[in-house]
N, C-alpha and C positions, 0 to 999 in steps of 0.2 A: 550755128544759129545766125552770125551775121551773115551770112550769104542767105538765107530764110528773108531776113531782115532788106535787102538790097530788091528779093526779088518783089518783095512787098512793096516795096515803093514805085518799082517798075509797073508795078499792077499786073505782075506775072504771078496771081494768087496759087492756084495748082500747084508751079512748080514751089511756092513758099511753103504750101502744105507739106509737099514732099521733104523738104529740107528738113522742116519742125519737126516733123516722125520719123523722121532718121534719126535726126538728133536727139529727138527723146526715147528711141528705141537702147540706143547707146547709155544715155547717164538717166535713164529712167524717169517717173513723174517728176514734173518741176512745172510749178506754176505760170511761170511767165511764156514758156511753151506752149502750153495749153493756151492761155491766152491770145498766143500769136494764131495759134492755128483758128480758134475760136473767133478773130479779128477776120482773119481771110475767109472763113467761112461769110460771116455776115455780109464783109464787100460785096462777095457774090451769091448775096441774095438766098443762101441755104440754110435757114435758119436754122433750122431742127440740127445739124448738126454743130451750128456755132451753139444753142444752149446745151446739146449733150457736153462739149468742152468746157463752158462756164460754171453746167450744174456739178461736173467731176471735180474742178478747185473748189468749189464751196463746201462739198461732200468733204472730201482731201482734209480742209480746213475743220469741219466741225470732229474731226476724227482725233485729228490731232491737238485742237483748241476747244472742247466739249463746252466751253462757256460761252462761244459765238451762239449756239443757241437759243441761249436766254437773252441774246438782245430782240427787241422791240421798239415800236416807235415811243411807249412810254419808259427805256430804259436804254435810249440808243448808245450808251457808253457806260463803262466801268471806270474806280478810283485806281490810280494808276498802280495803289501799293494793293492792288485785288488781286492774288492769285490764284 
């Protein structure tokens, strides 16, 4: 991932993506991957594919946190002792 990360800076997006889905082919879903790949998409302008990667951790998230759901703008937060 940090070589993902180096090439991102370089503004060598492609081959960042490449790295990201190596690296997430190996240790599987992990959010901050998705993200990276989802960041390099939007640099270069591909949207539809940076929100496919955005929409997948949100999805990801309500699967495993069923109570992100129910947040809203009139309910943007939970009590911390709410499980």
């Amino acid at each position: 991932m940090n070589e993902g990360c180096i090439q991102f800076k370089l503004e060598e997006h492609e081959r960042a993506i490449e790295l990201f889905k190596e690296a997430s082919k190996m240790c599987g879903f992990n959010a901050e991957l998705y993200y990276n790949i989802a960041l390099c998409y939007y640099e270069m302008g591909t949207f539809s594919e940076a929100y496919f990667y955005l929409d997948t951790i949100i999805r990801r998230a309500y699967e495993l946190y069923p109570k992100l759901k129910m947040v809203k703008p009139e309910n943007p937060v939970f009590e911390k002792n709410d499980k």
